[in-house]
C-alpha positions as CSV (number, residue, x, y, z in Angstrom):
1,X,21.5,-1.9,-3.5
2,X,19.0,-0.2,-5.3
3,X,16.7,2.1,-3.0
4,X,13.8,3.7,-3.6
5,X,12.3,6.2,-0.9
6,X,8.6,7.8,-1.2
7,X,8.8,11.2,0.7
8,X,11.0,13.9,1.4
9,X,10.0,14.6,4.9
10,X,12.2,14.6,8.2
11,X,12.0,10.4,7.7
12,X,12.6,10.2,4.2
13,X,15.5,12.7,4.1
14,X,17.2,11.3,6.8
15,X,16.9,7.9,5.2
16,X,18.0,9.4,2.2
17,X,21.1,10.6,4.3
18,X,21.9,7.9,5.6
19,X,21.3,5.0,2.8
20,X,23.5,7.1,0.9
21,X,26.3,7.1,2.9
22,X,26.2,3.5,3.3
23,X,26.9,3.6,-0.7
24,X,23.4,2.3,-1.5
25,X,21.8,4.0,-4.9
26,X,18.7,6.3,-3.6
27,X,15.9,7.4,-5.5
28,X,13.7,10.1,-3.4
29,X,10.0,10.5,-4.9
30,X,7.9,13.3,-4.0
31,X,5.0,15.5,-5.4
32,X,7.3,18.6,-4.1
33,X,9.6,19.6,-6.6
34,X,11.1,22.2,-4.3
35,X,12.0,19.6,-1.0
36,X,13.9,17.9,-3.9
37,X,15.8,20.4,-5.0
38,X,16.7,21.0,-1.5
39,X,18.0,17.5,-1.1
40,X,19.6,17.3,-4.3
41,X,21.8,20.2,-3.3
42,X,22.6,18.5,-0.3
43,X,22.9,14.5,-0.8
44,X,24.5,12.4,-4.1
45,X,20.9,11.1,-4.4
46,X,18.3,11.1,-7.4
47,X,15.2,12.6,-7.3
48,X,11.7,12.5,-9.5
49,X,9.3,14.1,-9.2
50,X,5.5,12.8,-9.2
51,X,3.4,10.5,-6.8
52,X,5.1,7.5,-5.7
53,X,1.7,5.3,-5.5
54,X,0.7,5.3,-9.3
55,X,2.5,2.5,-10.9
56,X,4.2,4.5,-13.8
57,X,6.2,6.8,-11.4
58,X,7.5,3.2,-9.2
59,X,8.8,1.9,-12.7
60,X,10.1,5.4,-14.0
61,X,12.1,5.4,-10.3
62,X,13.7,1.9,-11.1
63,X,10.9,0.3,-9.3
64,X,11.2,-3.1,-11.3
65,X,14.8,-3.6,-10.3
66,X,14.7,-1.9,-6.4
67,X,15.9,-4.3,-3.7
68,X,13.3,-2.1,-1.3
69,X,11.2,0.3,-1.7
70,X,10.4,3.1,1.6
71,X,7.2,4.5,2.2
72,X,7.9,7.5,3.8
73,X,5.1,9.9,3.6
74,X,3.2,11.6,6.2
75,X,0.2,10.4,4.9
76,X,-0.2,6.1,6.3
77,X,-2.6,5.3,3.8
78,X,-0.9,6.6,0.9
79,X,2.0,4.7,2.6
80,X,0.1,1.5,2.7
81,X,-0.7,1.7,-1.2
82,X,2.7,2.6,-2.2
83,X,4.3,-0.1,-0.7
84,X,1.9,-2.4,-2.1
85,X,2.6,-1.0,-5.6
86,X,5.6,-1.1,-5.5
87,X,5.6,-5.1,-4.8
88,X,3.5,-5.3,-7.9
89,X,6.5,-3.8,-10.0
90,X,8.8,-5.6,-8.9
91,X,10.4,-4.4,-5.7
92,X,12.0,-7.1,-3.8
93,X,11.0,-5.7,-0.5
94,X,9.1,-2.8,0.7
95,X,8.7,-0.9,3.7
96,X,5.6,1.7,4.8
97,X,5.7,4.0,7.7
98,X,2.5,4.5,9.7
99,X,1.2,6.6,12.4
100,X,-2.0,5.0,13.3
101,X,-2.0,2.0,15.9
102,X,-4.9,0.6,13.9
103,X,-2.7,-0.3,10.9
104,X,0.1,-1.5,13.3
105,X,-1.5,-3.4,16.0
106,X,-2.9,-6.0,14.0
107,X,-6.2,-5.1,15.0
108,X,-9.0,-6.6,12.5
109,X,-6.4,-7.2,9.6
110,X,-2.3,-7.5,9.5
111,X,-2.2,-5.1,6.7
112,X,1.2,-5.8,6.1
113,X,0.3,-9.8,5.4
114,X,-2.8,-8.4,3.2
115,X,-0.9,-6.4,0.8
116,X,2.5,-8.3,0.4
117,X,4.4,-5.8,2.5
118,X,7.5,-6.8,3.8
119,X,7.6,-4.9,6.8
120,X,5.5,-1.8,8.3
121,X,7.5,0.5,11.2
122,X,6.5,3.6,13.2
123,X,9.4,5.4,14.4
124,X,7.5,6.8,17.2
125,X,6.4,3.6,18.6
126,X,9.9,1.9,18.5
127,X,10.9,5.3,20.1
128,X,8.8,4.6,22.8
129,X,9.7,1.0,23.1
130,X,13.0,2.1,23.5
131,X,12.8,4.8,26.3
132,X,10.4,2.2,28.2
133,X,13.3,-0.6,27.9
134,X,15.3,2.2,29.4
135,X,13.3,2.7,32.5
136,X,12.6,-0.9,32.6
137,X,16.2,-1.5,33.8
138,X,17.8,0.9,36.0
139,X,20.4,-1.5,36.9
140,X,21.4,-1.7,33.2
141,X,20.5,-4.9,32.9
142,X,19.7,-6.2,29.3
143,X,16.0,-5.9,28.4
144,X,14.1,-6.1,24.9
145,X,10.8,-6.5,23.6
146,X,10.0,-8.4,21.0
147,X,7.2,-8.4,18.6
148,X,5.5,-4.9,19.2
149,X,5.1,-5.7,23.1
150,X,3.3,-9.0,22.9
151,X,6.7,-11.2,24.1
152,X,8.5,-9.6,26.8
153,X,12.3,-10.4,27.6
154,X,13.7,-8.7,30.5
155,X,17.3,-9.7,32.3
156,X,17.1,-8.4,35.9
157,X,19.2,-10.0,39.2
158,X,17.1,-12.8,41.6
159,X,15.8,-10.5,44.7
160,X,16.4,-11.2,48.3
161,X,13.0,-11.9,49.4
162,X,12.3,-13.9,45.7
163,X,9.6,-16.8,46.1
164,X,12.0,-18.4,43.4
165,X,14.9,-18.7,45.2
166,X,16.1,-22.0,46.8
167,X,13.2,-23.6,44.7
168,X,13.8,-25.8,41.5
169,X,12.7,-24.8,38.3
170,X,10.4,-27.5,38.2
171,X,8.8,-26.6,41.8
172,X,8.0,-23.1,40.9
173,X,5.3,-23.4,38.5
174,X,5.5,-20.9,35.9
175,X,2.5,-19.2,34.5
176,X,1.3,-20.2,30.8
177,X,3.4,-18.2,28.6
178,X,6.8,-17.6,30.1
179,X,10.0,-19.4,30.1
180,X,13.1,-19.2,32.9
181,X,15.4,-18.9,29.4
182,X,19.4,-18.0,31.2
183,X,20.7,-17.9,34.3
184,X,23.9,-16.1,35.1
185,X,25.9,-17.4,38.0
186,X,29.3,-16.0,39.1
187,X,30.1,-14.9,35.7
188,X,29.0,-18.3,33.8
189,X,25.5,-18.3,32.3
190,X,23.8,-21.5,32.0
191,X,20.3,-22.8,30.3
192,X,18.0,-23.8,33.3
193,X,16.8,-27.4,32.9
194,X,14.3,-28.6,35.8
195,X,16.2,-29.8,38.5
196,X,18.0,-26.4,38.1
197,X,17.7,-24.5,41.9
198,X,17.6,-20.4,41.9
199,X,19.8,-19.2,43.8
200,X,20.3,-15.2,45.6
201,X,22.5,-13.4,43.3
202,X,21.5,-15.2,40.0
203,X,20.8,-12.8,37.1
204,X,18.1,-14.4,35.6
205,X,16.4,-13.8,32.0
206,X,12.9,-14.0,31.5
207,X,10.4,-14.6,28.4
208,X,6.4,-14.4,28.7
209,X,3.8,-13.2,27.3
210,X,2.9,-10.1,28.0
211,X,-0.6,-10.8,29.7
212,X,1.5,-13.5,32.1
213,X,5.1,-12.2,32.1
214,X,4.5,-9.9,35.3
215,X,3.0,-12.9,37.3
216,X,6.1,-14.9,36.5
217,X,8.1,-11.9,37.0
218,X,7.0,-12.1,40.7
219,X,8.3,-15.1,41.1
220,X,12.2,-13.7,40.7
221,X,11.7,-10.1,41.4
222,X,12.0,-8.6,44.7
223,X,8.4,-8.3,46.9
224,X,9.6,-4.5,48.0
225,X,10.4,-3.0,44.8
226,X,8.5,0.7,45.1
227,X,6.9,2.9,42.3
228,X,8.9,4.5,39.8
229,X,7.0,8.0,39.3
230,X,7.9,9.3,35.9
231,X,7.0,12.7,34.6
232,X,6.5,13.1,30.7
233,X,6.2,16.8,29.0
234,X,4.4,16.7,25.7
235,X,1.3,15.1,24.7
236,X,2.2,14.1,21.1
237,X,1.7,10.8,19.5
238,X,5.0,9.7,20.8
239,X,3.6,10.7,24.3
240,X,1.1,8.5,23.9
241,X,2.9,5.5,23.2
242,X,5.5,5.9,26.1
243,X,2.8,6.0,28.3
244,X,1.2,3.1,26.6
245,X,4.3,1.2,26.5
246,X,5.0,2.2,30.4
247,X,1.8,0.9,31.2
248,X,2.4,-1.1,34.1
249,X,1.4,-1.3,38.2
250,X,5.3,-0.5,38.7
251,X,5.1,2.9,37.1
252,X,3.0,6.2,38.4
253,X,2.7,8.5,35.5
254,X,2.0,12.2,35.1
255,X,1.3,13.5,31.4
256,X,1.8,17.4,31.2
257,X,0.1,19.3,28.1
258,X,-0.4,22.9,27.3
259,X,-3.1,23.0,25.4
260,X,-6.3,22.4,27.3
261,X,-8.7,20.4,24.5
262,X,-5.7,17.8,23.9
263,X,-5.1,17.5,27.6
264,X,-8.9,16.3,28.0
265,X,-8.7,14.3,25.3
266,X,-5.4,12.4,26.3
267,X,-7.5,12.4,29.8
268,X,-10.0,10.2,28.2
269,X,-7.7,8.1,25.9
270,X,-5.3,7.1,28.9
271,X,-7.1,6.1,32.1
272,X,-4.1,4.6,33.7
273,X,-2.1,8.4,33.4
274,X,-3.0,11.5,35.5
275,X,-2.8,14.3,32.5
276,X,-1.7,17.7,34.0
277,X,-2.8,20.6,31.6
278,X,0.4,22.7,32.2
279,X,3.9,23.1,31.4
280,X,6.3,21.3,33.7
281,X,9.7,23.7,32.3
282,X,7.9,26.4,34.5
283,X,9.5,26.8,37.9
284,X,6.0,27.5,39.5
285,X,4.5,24.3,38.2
286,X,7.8,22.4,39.0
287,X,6.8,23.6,42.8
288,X,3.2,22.7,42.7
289,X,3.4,19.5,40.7
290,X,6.7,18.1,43.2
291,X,8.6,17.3,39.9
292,X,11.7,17.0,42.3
293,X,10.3,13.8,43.6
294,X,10.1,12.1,40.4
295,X,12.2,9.4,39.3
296,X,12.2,10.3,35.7
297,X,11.9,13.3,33.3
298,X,10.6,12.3,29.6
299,X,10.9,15.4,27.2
300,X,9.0,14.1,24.2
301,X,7.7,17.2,22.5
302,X,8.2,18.6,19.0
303,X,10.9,20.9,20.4
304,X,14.3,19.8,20.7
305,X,15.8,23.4,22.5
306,X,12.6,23.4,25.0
307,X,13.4,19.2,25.5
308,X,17.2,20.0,26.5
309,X,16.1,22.9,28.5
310,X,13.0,21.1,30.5
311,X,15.7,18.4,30.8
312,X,18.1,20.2,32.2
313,X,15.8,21.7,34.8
314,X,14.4,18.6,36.1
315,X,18.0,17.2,36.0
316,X,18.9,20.7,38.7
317,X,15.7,19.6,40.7
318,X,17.2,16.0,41.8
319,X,15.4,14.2,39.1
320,X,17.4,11.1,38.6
321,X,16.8,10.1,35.5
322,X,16.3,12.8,32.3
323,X,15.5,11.7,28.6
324,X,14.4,13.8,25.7
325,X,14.0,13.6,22.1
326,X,16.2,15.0,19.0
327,X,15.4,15.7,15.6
328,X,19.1,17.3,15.0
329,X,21.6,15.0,15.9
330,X,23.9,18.6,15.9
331,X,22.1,19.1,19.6
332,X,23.9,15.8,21.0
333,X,27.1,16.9,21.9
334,X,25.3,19.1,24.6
335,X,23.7,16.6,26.6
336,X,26.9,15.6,28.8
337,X,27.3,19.2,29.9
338,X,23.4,19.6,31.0
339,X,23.6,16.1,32.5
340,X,20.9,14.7,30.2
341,X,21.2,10.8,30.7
342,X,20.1,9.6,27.2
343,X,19.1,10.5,24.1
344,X,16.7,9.3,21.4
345,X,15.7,10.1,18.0
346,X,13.1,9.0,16.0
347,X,14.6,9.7,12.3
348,X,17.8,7.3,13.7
349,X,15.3,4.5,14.9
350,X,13.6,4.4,11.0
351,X,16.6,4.1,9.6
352,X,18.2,1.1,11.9
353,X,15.0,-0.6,11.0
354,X,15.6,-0.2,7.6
355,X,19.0,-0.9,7.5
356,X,17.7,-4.2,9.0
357,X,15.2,-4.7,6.2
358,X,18.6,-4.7,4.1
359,X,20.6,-7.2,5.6
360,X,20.8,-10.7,4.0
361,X,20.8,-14.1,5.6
362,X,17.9,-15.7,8.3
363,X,20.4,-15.1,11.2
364,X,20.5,-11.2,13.3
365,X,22.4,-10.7,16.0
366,X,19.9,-8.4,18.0
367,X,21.2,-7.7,21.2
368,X,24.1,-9.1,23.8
369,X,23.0,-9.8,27.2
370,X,25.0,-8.4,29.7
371,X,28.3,-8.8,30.7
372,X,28.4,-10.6,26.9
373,X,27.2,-14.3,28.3
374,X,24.8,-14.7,25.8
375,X,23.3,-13.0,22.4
376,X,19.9,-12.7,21.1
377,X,19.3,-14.0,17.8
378,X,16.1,-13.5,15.3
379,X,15.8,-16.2,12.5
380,X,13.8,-16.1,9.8
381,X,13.8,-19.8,8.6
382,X,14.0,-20.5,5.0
383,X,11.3,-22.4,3.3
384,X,13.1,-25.5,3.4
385,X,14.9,-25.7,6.6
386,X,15.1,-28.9,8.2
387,X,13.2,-27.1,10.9
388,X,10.1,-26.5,9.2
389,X,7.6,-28.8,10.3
390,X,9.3,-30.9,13.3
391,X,8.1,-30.4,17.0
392,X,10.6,-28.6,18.8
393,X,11.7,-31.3,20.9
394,X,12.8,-33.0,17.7
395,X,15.3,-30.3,16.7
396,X,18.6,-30.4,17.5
397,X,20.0,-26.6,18.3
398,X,23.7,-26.1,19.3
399,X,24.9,-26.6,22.8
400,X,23.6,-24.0,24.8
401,X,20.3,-22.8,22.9
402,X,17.3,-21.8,23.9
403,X,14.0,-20.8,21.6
404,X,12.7,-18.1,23.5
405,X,9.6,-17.0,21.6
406,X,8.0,-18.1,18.2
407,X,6.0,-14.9,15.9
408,X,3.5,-16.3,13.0
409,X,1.8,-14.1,10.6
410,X,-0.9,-12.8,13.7
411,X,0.3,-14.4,16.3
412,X,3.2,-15.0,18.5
413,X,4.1,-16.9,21.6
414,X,6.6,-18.5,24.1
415,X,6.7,-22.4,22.6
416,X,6.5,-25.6,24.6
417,X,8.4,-28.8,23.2
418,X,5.5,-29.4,21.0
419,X,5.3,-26.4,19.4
420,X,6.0,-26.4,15.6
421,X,8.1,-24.0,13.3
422,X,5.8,-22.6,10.4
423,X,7.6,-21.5,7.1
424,X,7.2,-17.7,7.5
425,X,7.6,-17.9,11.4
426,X,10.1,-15.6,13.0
427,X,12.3,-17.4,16.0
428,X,13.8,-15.8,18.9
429,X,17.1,-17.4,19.9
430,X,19.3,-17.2,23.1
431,X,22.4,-18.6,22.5
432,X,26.6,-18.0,22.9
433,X,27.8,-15.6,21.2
434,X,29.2,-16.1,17.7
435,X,27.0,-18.6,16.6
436,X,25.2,-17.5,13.4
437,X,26.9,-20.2,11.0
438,X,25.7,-23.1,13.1
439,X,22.3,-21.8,13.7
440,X,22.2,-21.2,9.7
441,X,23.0,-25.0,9.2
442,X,20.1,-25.5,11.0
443,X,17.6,-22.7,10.0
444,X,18.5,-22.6,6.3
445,X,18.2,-24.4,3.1
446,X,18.8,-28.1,3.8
């Protein structure tokens, strides 16, 4: 495919990186000339010169024939405008990278809808996403969140004292907004219907809403399930949204920041988070902060030695969990011997979302639940699939299907059986696995 990216930044290059490698033809723009010759030297990519958001420099790039364009500046406005130009020329599909929660919350305007963008991402944000879903499952049971934290699915085991258990489905009354989707029973999963009776030991998985997924979560979950204290070093955007993303009555977090004016500010800005003005890799503040009692170390400054090291520290202290960031994927293969549990890098994030943007078809395969009972599947109907239009009670999925959460243009929510697919909806699917052709007879061109 033909690939145009707008910035040669830390994003943009590794994009560059990788796109190439998948044997994709890249095109970096940039007003630098010298960050291009850099990654000419060092990647079988082409590179101009000149400001990707005037028209002229799109077309001169290929933009008239590019199956997506990347907007991949540090700059989100200039983001915004390039990928909006570059629809105008003819790009098929573009992407824009923003910083700001404004542009990516939806709040006011879905910019992306606006200006014909295809898709807007913020690698720090699905960063954060990603270390929450981490911590939201210390078993290791399966958990995502879909549509930027508004639909919630989490897979977690029925708990002793459950309100749930022994009661049919139809007895518990579930909040508005959340759905009993799968339960695993001795290794055999099965969709709930409402005679279905939870039983102790059932691994059930859960959809809601996020303002009512909690309440149903009580339902299933455990009544004795204690705090999880987590300690987070580094007060940078992408500290921010962990602790947004971790913002929940089950977590007790502790920001640490150097640099006193920040620290007051993130004070402000995050009322549910005790910010610490301090730096938690020195032993002194270790002692006086307790950091041995935490359940989890998040190293999420622009460092990556001082995130291994801080890591590593809290990892000798008894901390149980430890998780930093990485800009050089050369760092990795030290994480095993400092007994670092996991890893995460933004650059790596972009580009999976990306290569997403890429793929073909209205069927993904997004995640496998665990043990491999069921897969997670987003569609993207076509315009004239025989879904469009029909209530769901009227359409006929495959044996063993469940719609788990419906996303419109600025909306999205769990559906009931008289909820409608919208063309330009996204549908979340559980299903067996294996099941993309029949769920693209019924969710593509009829």
């Amino acid at each position: 495919m033909n690939i145009i990216i707008a910035g040669a930044g830390e994003v943009g290059q590794h994009a560059a990186r990788e796109l190439g490698a998948d044997g994709h033809n890249v095109v970096v723009v940039d007003t630098s000339s010298a960050k291009l010759q850099s990654l000419e030297e060092r990647l079988d990519v082409r590179t101009l010169p000149g400001n990707a958001a005037q028209a002229w420099v799109l077309r001169e790039a290929g933009g008239a024939k590019c199956d997506l364009l990347v907007a991949a500046t540090n700059n989100d406005e200039i983001n915004l405008l390039t990928a909006a130009v570059a629809k105008g020329v003819g790009a098929k599909k573009s992407l824009a990278r923003v910083h700001h929660s404004a542009y990516l919350g939806h709040r006011g305007l879905n910019y992306a809808a606006h200006l014909g963008i295809d898709e807007l991402i913020c690698p720090e944000y699905l960063t954060a996403q990603a270390i929450a879903r981490t911590l939201h499952n210390p078993g290791a049971l399966a958990v995502e969140d879909f549509a930027r934290g508004l639909v919630v699915m989490q897979e977690f085991a029925v708990g002793e004292d459950a309100p749930a258990t022994g009661s049919a489905l139809r007895e518990l009354k579930l909040p508005p907004g959340v759905r009993l989707a799968q339960i695993r029973r001795n290794d055999s999963a099965l969709i709930p219907s409402a005679t279905t009776v939870v039983a102790q030991g059932d691994v059930v998985t859960l959809v809601g809403e996020k303002a009512t997924f909690e309440q149903g979560r009580k339902l299933f979950a455990s009544g004795k399930s204690k705090r999880v204290h987590v300690a987070v070093m580094g007060g940078s955007a992408l500290g921010v949204w962990v602790c947004r993303a971790l913002k929940d009555p089950r977590f007790s977090l502790r920001l640490f920041e150097i640099q006193r004016e920040r620290a007051e500010e993130l004070a402000e800005k995050l009322e549910h988070v005790t910010v610490v003005q301090a730096d938690p890799s020195e032993p002194e503040v270790c002692k006086e902060e307790r950091l041995d009692g935490a359940d989890a170390f998040l190293a999420v400054t622009g460092d990556d030695e001082r995130n291994i090291l801080a890591c590593a520290q809290a990892k000798s202290l008894g901390v149980k969990t430890s998780i930093t960031i990485l800009k050089r994927p050369a760092y990795l293969h030290l994480l095993s011997h400092v007994g670092i549990d996991r890893a995460f890098s933004p650059r790596t994030v972009a580009a999976d979302a990306i290569r997403k943007l890429l793929e073909s078809g209205p069927v993904w395969c997004l995640a496998t639940l665990s043990q491999g009972t069921a897969d997670v599947y987003e569609i993207r109907p076509t315009r004239r699939a025989t879904v469009i239009g029909k209530e769901l009670r009227n359409v006929k999925l495959p044996p063993n299907c469940v719609i788990a959460a419906i996303q419109g243009s600025d909306s999205v929510r769990v559906p009931g059986a008289e909820d409608i697919i919208s063309v330009g909806d996204t549908v979340l699917l559980i299903g067996p696995h294996g099941i993309e052709r029949d769920l693209k007879r019924v969710f593509a061109d009829k």
